[in-house]
Steps between C-alpha positions, in 0.01 A plus 500: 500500500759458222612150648128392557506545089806287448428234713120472336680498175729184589184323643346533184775398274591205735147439507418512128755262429346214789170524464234489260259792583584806509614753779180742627506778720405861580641832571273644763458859654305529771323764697356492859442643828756564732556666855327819580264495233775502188516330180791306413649303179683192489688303201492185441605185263330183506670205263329108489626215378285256387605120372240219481514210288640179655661727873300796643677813557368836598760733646406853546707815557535829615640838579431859631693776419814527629481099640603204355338274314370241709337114446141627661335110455598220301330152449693177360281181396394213292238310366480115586234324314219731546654606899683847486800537761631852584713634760521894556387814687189526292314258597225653702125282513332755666197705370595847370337835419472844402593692830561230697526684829232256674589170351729280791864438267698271680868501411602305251913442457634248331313283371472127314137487293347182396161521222335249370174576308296762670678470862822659641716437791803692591712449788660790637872533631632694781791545358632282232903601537537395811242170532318403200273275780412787675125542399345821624139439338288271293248666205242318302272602235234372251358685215131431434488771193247700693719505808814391591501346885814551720666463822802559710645403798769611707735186631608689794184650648264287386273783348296455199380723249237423223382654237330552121563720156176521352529546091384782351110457403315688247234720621410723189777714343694422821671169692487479873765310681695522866657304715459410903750338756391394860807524762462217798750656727344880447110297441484811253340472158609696233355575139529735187287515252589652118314568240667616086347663260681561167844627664385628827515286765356608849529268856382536848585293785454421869512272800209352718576777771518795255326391151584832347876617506622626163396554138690555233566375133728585174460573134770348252522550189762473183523779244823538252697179692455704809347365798289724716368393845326759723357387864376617815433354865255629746538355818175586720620453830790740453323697269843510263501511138807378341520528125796357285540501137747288293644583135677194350631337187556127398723332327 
């Protein structure tokens, strides 16, 4: 773990001096379920690095204990009279959730993003060392501010998947959003819905063959720089319950 500290500590200097914005990141320990019913603990570091005036870059890093530290995503871009240009591993168009255990997430390498206005493309790369003309898959995306609209589909086997984020909507003291994706090749449909109140945030989610599979949610919260995060998954099929609780701190 000592060298995970170094190396974070040359980023940052190195860092400091290039760019404009500061250094973020988080020292994480985690807790969750493992085999036969035990609890275990994992530590983690988490460093971004975040530059955006004139070139886009978003690199972000990290490391377990006893690993090193490792470049988990990074993003490299500009702005061209209104269109932004990026190129990275973090350039996924596809609707996201809570649990996300329903939701169809095609995979998403390499990619080079194009946005102008409200709509996205990226075009994904097979594998961009070898054959930068190797596309895999082609993603587009348009934000409506209620919704955002998008698409994929897979060069080499033709299948499509569509799908929607809906935006959280107020309904009382609490907003209701969700997500759904619809798989050609599996002609399965798959949803989550999520509703937050305050800090709590609960989900539930499902497909057109089972429309009840787990529930589950998390509590955050911030108290003396320390950030709290408590959560649980219930999935009804298997009838597990997998809790996990995370203690962090920023910087």
């Amino acid at each position: 773990m000592r060298n995970v500290f170094i190396t974070a500590m040359a980023i940052a200097l190195v860092g400091t001096a290039g760019f404009a914005n500061p250094i973020t990141g988080e020292v994480e320990l985690g807790f969750a379920e493992t085999a036969n019913d035990k609890i275990g603990a994992t530590m983690g570091v988490d460093l971004d690095i975040n530059a955006g005036d004139m070139a886009t870059v978003a690199l972000g890093f990290s490391a377990a204990d006893g690993d090193n530290l490792t470049l988990d995503n990074w993003t490299v871009g500009t702005d061209i009279e209104g269109i932004s240009v990026t190129f990275g591993d973090d350039t996924d168009l596809m609707p996201g959730a809570e649990g996300e255990h329903t939701l169809a997430a095609p995979a998403m390498a390499e990619a080079l993003g194009v946005s102008i206005g409200s709509a996205s493309v990226a075009i994904g790369l097979t594998d961009y060392t070898s054959d930068i003309a190797d596309v895999s898959n082609v993603q587009g995306a348009y934000d409506f501010g209620v919704a955002t609209i998008a698409g994929n589909i897979d060069l080499d086997t033709d299948n499509v998947v569509i799908g929607a984020e809906i935006a959280p909507m107020s309904v009382g003291i609490a907003s209701v959003g969700g997500a759904f994706t619809y798989d050609s090749d599996a002609e399965l449909f798959g949803f989550e819905s999520v509703t937050t109140l305050g800090e709590l945030t609960a989900y539930l989610n499902g497909d057109d063959s089972d429309p009840l599979q787990n529930i589950g949610g998390s509590w955050k919260t911030t108290y003396a720089g320390t950030n709290v995060e408590l959560g649980a998954n219930y999935n009804i099929d298997t009838e597990d319950f997998a809790p996990t609780a995370t203690v962090g701190f920023s910087f």
